[in-house]
N, C-alpha and C positions, 0 to 999 in steps of 0.2 A: 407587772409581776414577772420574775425573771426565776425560771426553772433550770437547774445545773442537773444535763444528763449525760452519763457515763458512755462514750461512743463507743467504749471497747468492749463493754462488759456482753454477754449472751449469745446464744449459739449462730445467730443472724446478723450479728456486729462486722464492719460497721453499718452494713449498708441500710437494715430495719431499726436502729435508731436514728442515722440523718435523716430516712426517710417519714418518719414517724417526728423526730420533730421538725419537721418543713409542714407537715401537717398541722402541728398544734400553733405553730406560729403563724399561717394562714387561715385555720379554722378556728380556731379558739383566741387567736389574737395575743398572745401568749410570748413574749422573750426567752429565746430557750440560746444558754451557751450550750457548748458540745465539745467534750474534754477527750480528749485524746490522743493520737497521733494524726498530726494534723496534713500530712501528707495523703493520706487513706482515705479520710473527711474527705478532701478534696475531690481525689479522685471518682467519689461518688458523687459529689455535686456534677460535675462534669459529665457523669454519664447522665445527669440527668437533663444538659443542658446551660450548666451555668460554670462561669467562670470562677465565681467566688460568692462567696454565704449572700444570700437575699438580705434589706433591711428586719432584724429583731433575730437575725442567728446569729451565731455568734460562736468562734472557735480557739478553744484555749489547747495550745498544744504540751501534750507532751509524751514523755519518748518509753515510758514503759505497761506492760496492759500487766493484770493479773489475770494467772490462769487456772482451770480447776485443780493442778497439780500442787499448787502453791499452798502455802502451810496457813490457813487461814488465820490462823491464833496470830503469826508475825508478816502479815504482808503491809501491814501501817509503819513499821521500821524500816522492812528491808524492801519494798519497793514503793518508796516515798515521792518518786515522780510518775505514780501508776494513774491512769485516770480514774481510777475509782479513789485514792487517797488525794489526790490533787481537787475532786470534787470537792469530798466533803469539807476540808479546808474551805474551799470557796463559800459554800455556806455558814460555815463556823465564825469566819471573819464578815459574815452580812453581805457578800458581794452575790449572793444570792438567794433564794425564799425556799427551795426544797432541793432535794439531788433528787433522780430516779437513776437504777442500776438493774439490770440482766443477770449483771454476773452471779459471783461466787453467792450465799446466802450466808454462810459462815466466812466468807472474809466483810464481808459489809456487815454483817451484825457487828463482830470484833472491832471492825474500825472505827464504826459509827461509836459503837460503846468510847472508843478511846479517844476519837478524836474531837467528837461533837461532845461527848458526853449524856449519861441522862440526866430526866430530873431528877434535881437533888431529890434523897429519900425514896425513890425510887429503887427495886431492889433489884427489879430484871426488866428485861425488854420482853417485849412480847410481839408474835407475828399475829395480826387480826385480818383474815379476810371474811369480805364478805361470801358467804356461800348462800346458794340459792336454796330457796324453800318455800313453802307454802303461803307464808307468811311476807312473800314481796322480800326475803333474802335478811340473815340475820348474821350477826359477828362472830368468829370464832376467835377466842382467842385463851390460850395460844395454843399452835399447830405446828411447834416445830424449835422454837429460839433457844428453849431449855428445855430438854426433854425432863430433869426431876423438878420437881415441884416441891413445895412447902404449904401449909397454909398463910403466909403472910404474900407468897409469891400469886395467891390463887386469890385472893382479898384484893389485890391491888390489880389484877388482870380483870377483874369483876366492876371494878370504879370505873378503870381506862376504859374497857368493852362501851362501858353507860353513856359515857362521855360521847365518845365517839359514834354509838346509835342514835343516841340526840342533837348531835351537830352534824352528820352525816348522814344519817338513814330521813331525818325529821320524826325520830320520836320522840315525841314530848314526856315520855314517862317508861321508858326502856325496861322490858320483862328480864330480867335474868334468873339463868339457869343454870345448877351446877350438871355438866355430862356425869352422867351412872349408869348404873344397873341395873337401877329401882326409884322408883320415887318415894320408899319411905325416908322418914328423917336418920334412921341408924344404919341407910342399907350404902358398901363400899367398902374403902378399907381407913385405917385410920386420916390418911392424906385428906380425903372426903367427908368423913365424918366430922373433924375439927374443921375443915372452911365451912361447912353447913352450917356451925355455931357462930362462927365471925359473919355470912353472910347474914342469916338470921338478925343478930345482931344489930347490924347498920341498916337493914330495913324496918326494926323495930324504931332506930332513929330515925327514920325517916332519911335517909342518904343513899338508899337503893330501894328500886321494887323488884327484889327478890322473891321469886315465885316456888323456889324448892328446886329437889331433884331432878332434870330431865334425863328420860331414855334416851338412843340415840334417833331410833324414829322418831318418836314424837318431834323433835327438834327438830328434824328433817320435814314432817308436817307444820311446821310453822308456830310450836309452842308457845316459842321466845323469840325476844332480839336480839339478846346476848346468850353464848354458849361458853361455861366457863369452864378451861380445862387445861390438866398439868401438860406442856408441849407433848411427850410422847404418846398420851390419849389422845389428844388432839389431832397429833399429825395423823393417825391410825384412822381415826373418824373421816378427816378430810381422804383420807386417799383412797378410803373404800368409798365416798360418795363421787370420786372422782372416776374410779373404776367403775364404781356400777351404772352413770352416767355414759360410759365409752360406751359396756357390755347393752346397754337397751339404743343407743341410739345405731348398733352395729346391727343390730336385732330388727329395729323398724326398717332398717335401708333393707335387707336380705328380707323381708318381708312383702315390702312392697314391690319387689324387683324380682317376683316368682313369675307375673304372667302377666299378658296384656293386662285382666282384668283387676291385678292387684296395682298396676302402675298406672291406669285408669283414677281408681281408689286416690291412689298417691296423687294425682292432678287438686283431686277435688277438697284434700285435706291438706296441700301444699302450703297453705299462709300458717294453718297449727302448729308443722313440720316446722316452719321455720321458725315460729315463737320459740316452741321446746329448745331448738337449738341456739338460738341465742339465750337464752336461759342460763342455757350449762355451757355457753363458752365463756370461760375465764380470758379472752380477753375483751370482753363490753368494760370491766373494771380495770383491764390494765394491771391491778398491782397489790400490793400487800405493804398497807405501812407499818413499821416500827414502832409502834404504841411504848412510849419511854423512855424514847431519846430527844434529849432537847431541840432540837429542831428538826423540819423534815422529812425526812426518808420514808421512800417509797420502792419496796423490791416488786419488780418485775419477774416475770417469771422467764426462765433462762429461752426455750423456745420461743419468747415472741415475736412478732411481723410487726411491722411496721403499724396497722392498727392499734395492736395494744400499746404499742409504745406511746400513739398519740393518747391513746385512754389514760396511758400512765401517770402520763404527764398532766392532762387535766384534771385527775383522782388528784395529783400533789399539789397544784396551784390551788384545789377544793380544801386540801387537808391544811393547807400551811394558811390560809385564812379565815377556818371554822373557830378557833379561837380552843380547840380538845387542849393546846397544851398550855393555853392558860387556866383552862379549868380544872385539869389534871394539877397542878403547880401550885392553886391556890385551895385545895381540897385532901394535899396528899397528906395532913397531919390524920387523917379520919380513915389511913389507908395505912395506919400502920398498928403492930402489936403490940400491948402494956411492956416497957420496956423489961422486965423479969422475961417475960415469955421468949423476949429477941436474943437476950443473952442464952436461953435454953437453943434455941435456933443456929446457932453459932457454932456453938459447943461440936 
């Protein structure tokens, strides 16, 4: 399997994606090209010893990067030899099995949207990570791709989520949950109120096990597998569980580091210590795919080291032969709305 990753893209580039894919191509066995300015590549091969790519790397050069400055909606036009657009090309045309990218998030949604495409019928992409919880870690999706929502947008994030918990997580029968305020069936605003009807619905068929309302705790205790919500709830959810993860693990270090006898304490608690914190490091996953684009994509998050990039890239070779976007592909007729209702949708 052969992973196409973006050498330009993220705050560590290039040297924590060569480095991170030298990793995945010696530990996980993995072919990884490496797009970008191939002068740079280089030179960090070199520092590490080598003259040129090891067998299963591999370096496609070219001569412009995208930056955060850059207009995300047009950098698949107007910088057409960027390694993030020269990527996903490579995948588009089968010369590769997934991209993984650092960079921009809205320049690789836009391009991926334009250049790979989604699935047909398919209305929006959606970002799914996994976040950690009580329950050995469940899907959010989405957390950021489109901040408005629809309910036809929230019905199909609810399929893909299922999909994806069952070929990824290993659950045979994926719990979904819409994020609220309440767990009653009328409680939210009308966004919520009508996808509670359509999820209801397709659990009545038999096509989801849709469990109802969740709170944001309870989700966080491990209610569900899937957590279903319009991007801007979403993103909001994620980044306070990502804050309040910082704020308690900043909490236990000044904690333990009061007195001999609390650093004493911290000896003997040191293997929990480091559970909790791999836990809540985002990068043991590496990455956040793209749920609805035809082939694929894997974002990275713009800080990573060389770790998560190797995670990244294993997360992408996992996702690009789970088989999510043939199930998503041959089930999306049961993910959409009575055509009268799409025409109001429109309007």
């Amino acid at each position: 399997m052969k992973i196409i990753v973006d050498a330009m893209g993220g705050d560590n580039a290039p040297r924590s994606n060569v480095e991170g894919a030298l990793e995945a191509v010696r530990e996980l066995g993995l072919e990884v090209a490496l797009v970008g300015r191939g002068d740079e590549i280089l030179a960090v091969l070199r520092d590490m010893g080598m003259e040129e790519p090891p067998p299963g790397l591999e370096i496609v050069h070219t001569s412009e990067v995208v930056t955060m400055e850059d207009n995300a909606a047009r950098v698949f036009r107007e910088k057409k030899d960027s390694s993030l657009v020269v990527g996903l090309n490579l995948v588009k045309e089968g010369k590769g099995d997934a991209f993984v990218s650092a960079g921009s998030t809205g320049a690789l949604l836009s391009s991926a949207t334009f250049i790979t495409g989604r699935i047909q019928k398919i209305r929006r992409a959606a970002l799914a990570p996994v976040i950690p919880t009580a329950g050995g870690g469940s899907i959010l999706i989405d957390c950021g791709a489109t901040a408005a929502g629809t309910p036809e947008f929230l019905l199909q994030y609810a399929f893909m989520g299922s999909y994806y918990a069952e070929h990824i997580l290993g659950r045979p029968e994926p719990r979904v949950g819409l994020l609220n305020i309440g767990t009653e069936e009328g409680k939210g605003t009308e966004l919520q109120t009508e996808t509670y009807a359509l999820l209801k619905k397709a659990d009545g068929e038999g096509r989801l096990h849709f469990v109802g309302n969740v709170e944001a705790r309870e989700a966080v205790l491990g209610a569900v597998d899937v957590i279903v919500a319009d991007g801007y709830t979403g993103n909001i959810f994620l980044k306070t569980l990502e804050g309040t993860a910082l704020y308690l693990s900043q909490q236990m270090k000044g904690m333990f580091k009061k007195n001999p006898v609390t650093k004493f304490a911290a000896l003997l608690v040191s293997g929990g210590i480091r559970d909790f914190k791999k836990l809540m490091d985002s990068r043991e996953v590496g990455g956040t795919p793209l749920i609805g684009i035809a082939r694929p994509v894997i974002k990275a998050h713009g800080s990573s080291d060389s770790y998560a990039i190797k995670n990244a890239i294993a997360q992408a070779a996992k996702f690009a032969s789970s088989g999510i976007i043939e199930s998503i592909t041959a089930n999306v007729e049961y993910m959409r709305l009575p055509a009268g209702k799409m025409e109001k949708e429109k309007i």
